[in-house]
N, C-alpha and C positions, 0 to 999 in steps of 0.2 A: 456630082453624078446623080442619076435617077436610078434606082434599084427599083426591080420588078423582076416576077415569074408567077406563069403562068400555073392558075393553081387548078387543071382542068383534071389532074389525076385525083383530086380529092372530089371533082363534082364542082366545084366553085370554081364563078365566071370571073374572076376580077383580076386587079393585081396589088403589089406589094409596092408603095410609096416611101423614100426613106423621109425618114423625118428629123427637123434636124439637122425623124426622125430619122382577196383580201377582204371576215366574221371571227367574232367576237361573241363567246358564250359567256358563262359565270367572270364575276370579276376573280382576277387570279389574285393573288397574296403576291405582296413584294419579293421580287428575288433578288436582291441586291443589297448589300449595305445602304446606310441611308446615304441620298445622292443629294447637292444643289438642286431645287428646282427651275427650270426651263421657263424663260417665255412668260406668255399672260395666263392669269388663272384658269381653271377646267369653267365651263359653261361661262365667257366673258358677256354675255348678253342676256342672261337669264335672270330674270324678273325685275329689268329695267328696259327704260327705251334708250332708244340709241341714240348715242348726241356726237356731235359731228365735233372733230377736234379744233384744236386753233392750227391756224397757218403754220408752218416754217418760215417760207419761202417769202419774199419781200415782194408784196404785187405792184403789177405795173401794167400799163395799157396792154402792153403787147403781149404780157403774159395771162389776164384774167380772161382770155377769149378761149384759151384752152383750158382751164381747171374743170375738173370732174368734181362731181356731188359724191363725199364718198360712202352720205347713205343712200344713196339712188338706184345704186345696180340692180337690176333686177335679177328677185332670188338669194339676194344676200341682206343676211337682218341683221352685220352688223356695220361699223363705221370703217372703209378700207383704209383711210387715212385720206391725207393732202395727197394729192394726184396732177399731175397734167397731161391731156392727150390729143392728137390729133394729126393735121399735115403738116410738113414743112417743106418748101422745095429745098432741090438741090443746089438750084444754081441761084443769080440775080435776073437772070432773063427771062422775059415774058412770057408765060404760060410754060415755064420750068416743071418737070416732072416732082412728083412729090413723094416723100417719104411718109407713111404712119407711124406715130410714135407712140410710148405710154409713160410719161415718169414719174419717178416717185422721190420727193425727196427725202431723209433719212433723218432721224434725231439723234442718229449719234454722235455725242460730242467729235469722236474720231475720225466721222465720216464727213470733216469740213471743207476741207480741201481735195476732196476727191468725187469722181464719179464711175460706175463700172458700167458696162454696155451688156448688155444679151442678143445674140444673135441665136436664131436656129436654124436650121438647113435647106434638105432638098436636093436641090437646089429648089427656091420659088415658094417653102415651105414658112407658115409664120411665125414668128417668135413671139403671137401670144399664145402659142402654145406651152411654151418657158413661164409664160406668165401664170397661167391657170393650173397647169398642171405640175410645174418642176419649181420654183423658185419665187415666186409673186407672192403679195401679200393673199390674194383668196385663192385656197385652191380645189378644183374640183376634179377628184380625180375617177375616170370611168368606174361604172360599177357601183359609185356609191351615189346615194340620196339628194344631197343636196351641199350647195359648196360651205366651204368652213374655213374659219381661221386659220391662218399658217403661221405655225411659231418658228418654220422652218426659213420664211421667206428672209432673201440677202437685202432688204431694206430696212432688216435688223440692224446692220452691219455696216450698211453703206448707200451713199445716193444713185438707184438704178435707174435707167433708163430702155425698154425692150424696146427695138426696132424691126418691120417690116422692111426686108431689104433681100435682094435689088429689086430697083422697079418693076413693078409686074406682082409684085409677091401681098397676098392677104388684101388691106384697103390701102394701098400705096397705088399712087395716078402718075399715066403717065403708058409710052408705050416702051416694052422692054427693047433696049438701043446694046445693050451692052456684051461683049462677045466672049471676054477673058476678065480676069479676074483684077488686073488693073484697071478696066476701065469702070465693071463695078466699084472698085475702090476708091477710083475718082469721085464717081457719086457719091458714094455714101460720107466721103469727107466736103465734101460741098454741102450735104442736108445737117454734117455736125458743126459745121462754123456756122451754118444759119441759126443752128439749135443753141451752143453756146452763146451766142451775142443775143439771141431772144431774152435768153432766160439768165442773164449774167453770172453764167461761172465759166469765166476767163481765168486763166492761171491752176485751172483744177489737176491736179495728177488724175491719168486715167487709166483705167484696169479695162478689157475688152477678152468677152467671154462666152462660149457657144459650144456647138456640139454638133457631129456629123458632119454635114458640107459643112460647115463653118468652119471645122478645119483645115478649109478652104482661104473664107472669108478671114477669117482673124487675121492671120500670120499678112497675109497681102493687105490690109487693110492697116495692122502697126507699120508692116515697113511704108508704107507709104504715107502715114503721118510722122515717122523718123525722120522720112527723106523730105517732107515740108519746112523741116528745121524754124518750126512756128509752136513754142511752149504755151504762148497765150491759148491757143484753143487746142494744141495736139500734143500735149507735154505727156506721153504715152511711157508707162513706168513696168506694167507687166501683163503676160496674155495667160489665158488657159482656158484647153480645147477640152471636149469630151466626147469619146470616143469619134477619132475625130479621122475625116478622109484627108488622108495625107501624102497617099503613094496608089500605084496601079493597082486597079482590081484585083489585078490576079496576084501580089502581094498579099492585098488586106482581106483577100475573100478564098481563093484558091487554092493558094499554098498551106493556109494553116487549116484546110478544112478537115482533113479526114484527121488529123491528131488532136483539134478539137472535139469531133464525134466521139472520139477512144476515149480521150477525159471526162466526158459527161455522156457514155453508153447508154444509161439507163432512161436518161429526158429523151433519146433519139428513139432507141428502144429496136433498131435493126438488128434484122434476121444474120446468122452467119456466112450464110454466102452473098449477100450485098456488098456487108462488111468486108467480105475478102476482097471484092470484086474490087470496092474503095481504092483496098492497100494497094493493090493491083497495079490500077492505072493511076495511081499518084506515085507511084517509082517511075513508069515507062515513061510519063509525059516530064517527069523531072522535080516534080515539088520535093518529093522528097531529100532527096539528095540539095537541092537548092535551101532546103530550111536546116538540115546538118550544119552547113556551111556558113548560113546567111545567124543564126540565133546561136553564136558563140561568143561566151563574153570573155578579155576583148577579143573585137574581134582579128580574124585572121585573115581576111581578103578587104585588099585596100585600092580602089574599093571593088564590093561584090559584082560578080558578074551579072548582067543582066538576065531578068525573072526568062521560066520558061513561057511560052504563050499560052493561053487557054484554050485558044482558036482549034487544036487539032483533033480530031475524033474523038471521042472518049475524055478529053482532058476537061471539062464545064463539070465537075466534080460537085460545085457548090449549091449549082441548080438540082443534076440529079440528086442530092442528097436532101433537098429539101421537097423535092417531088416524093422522094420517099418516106420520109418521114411524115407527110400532111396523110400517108394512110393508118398511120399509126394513132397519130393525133391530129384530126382533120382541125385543131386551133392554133395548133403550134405557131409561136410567135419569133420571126425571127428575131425580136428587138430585145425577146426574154424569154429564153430556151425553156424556162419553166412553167410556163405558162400551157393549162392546160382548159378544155371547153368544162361550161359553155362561154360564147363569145359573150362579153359585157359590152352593155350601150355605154357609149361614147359622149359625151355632151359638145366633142367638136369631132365627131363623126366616125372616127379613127383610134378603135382600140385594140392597138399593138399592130399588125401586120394586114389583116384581113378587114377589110371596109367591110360594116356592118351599122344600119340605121331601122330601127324599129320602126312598124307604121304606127303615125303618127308621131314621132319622135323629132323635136328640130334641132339643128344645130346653135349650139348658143351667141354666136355670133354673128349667124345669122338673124336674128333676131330685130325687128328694128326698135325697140325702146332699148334693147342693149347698145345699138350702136348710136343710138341717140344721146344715149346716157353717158358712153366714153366718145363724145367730138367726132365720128368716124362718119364714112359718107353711107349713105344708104343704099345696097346698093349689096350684091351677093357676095359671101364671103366664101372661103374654100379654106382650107388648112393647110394643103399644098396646091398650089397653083403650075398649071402649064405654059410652056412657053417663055421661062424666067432659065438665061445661063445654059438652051439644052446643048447649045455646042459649043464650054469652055474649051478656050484655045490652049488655056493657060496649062502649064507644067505642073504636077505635083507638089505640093509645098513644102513636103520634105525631101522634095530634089530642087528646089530654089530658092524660097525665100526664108524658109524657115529656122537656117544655120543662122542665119545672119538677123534673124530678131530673134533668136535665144543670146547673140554676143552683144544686142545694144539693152537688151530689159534688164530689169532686174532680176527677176523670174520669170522663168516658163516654166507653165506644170499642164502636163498632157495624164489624163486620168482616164478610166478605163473600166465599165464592168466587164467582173467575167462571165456575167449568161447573154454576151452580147456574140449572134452569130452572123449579123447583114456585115459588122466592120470584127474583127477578132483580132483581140489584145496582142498574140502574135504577130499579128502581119504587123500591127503598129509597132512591138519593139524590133520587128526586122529592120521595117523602116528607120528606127533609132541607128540599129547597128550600121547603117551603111551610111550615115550622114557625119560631116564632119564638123564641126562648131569647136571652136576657142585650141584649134593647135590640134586635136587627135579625133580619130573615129569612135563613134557610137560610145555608151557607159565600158568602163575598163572591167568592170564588175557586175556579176549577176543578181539583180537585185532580191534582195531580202529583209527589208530592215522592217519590222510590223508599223502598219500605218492606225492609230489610237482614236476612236471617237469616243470621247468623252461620254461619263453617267451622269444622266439624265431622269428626272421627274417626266413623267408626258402631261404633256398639255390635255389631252384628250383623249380618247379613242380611236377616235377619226384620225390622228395624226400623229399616230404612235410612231417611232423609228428607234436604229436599233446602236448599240455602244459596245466599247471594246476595243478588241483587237479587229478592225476590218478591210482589212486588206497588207498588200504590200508596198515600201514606198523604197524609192532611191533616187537620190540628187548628188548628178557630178555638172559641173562648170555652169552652172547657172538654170540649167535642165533637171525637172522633175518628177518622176514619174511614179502612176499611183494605178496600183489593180484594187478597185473594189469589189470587196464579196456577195453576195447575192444581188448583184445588180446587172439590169441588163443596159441597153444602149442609153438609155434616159438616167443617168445618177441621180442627179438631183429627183428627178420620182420617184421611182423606185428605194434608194439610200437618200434622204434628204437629210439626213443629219452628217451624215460623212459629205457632201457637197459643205452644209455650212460649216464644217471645221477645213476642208481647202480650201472656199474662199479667206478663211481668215490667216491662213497660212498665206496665199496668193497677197493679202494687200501689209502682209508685214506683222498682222497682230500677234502670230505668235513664229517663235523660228524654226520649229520642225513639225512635221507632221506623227513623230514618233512620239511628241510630246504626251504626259500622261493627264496635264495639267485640265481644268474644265474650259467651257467655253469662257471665251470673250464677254459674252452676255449674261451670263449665267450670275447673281448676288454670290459676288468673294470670287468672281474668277478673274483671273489677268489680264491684261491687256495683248502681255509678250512683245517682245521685238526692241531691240535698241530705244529707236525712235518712240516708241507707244509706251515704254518705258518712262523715257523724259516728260514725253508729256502728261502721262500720268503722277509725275512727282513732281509739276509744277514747274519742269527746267524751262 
């Protein structure tokens, strides 16, 4: 779906895209017991030159046409590592539409036989936005100076791959053909058997992984490499979404608004007759009485009756409520409720909710010695694109495909901030509650178990994140589910250390998220997991 509204009650002509979809004074004194240190040392480039690493990757004709310089970026002074980027098509047919890609491959011993995807939403929206901002080796995050190392990035971890998808989307060629969400899926498993046989990892397990519309994308895009019943290039082991569209609007936006506003009063900061007016029309039009019902663990309607509609007078609850609140705070961010002006410049144009481009300011992708630099075509970039998926055909995906690839993975982990207000972590475990997977409805239990990210040294300043207890986590029949804390629609930005401990959860290395143990990567932490177990003991 495309989210948008009009933000003319604050004075501002634009609108709200989904995507998908922070100073430092005196240094503070340790507060913490002494911790493992994280990652590459504080200032990895300073007062040396940068030298470019050795390969991983075994080269070959068809692969050295796309490797990236990974001291060439421009803007970045240090080595991003071994890289590949560029087109692939979809199909074998002549003048085939093309995919954009970026990969990276990983030096962890663990990370051999596997590769993980990124996708980001929109619909039409690019996933190098995941790349720069949430989860890549560089990341630059709006508002600050210039881009910097990431100790946070999942190429720690594992061999990533970001892709531009569906056709139409970022520098992907080609014109957008696709209506519903299988036929996207068809595409993009035609650009990934082109991909695996380019670059030989045949037989790899694969992890596939996104946020927002991808919510979308994932779930439709495993089942339909289950249903290819082909391991040599679809051997698909487990997924996870972030905050992700998985059920109708008026579930993930509607229903849980005005009880979301009551839990964080003071970020919305509405007056008391609004506020009543709220309560109001969210009993008359039905939400509320439908989320009594609907967010009881287990549940009790098998299954829930159908949501009420948004359509009738007074019932668009989520629009008027954020019309009211941009007078409050004419920055407020849907994507991160906390988020207060001035607005920060964006280096891909888009920070948080409200487009916003300084004069003279470019976008970095736009750029052409940037795109010169990663394989891409010359040629204007956008961060969300129109005209990609605007009328999916397709059903919600936790009303079709999504029971059915939590009972063939291994794991599913659907993860969630809670300062997220365009998708809200309610309507997503409504959505839970009413779906059925491996024999019974939704979680039989409310979850509660504390979700642990590990203590940590920071790498820097620049990329400080945070440890503890951060969030909440609960897993029944294969299904996981994870509210992070101060995080809004984007985890991995926002929390990037709670991101790299679910990914490690997601690909096995460790077994629980409740775990107290340190990271994977961390000098003296474990591996975790049966399997990373053996292989760490030489079995």
């Amino acid at each position: 779906m495309r989210f948008s509204a009009l933000l003319a009650v604050a004075g501002i002509a634009g609108s709200v895209a989904a995507r998908s979809p922070l100073h430092v004074g005196k240094m503070m004194q340790d507060r913490s017991p002494a911790r493992p240190r994280f990652g590459f040392p504080k200032n990895p480039t300073e007062g040396r030159k940068v030298e470019k690493r050795a390969t991983i990757l075994p080269q070959n004709a068809n692969t050295t046409k796309y490797a990236v310089d990974g001291t060439a970026l421009p803007d970045v002074d240090f080595d991003i590592g071994e890289s590949y980027a560029g087109l692939m098509p979809i199909s074998s047919a002549a003048n085939a539409s093309e995919l954009y890609f970026w990969y990276f491959p990983s030096s962890n011993p663990l990370a051999e036989d596997e590769i993980t995807i990124w996708l980001n939403g929109g619909p039409g929206c690019s996933s190098l936005e995941g790349f720069l901002q949430e989860n890549g080796p560089v990341l630059w995050q709006y508002g600050t100076f210039k881009p910097v190392q990431n100790p946070w990035t999942w190429v720690n971890l594992t061999n990533m791959v970001w892709v531009e998808q569906p056709v139409g989307t970022g520098f992907s060629q080609g014109t957008p053909t696709a209506t519903n969400e299988a036929e996207a899926a068809a595409q993009f498993l035609g650009f990934f058997k082109n991909f695996v046989d380019t670059f030989g990892l045949q037989n790899k397990k694969i992890y596939i992984t996104g946020e927002s519309y991808a919510g979308m994308y994932v779930p439709y895009i495993a089942d339909a490499m289950f249903n290819k019943k082909d391991k040599t290039h679809f051997d698909i082991q487990s997924i996870m979404i972030y905050d992700p569209s998985t059920s109708y609007d008026v579930v993930q936006q509607q229903i849980p608004a005005v009880p979301f506003v009551d839990a964080w009063a003071p970020l919305f900061n509405l007056n008391k007759t609004f506020t009543a007016d709220i309560h109001k029309r969210a009993k008359k039009c039905g939400y509320t009485d439908f989320l009594n019902q609907a967010l009881v663990f287990p549940p009790k309607h098998h299954p829930l009756p159908s949501p009420p509609s948004a359509s009738a007078p007074g019932c668009d609850l989520w629009d008027d409520i954020l019309n009211a609140v941009l007078l409050t705070n004419p920055c407020f961010d849907i994507y991160a409720i906390a988020t207060t002006c001035p607005l920060l410049w964006d280096v891909l144009g888009f920070p948080g909710s409200i487009p916003y481009q300084p004069e003279g300011a470019t976008i970095y992708f736009n750029r052409t010695e940037v795109q010169k630099a990663i394989n891409a075509p010359v040629q204007e970039w956008e961060e969300c694109s129109n005209g990609v998926l605007d009328t999916d055909t397709s059903p919600p995906s936790g009303l079709s495909v999504l029971p059915k690839v939590i009972e063939r993975t291994k794991r599913t982990v659907i993860v969630h901030g809670e300062l997220d207000y365009i998708l809200i972590a309610n309507g997503t475990l409504m959505m839970i509650q009413n779906m059925t997977w491996h024999g019974k409805q939704g979680f039989q239990s409310k979850p509660k178990d504390e979700f642990f990210v590990p203590y940590h040294d920071e790498a820097s300043l620049a990329t400080m994140a945070a440890s503890g207890i951060m969030g909440t986590t609960h897993t029944e029949r294969g299904l996981t589910w994870v509210e992070t804390r101060l995080s809004g629609h984007m985890v991995p930005q926002y929390q990037p250390s709670a991101a790299y401990r679910q990914l490690e959860f997601l690909l096995g290395r460790i077994d629980s998220l409740t775990e107290k143990g340190s990271f994977t990567t961390q000098p003296g932490g474990h591996y975790g997991g049966k399997e990373r177990r053996e292989i760490e003991a030489g079995a």
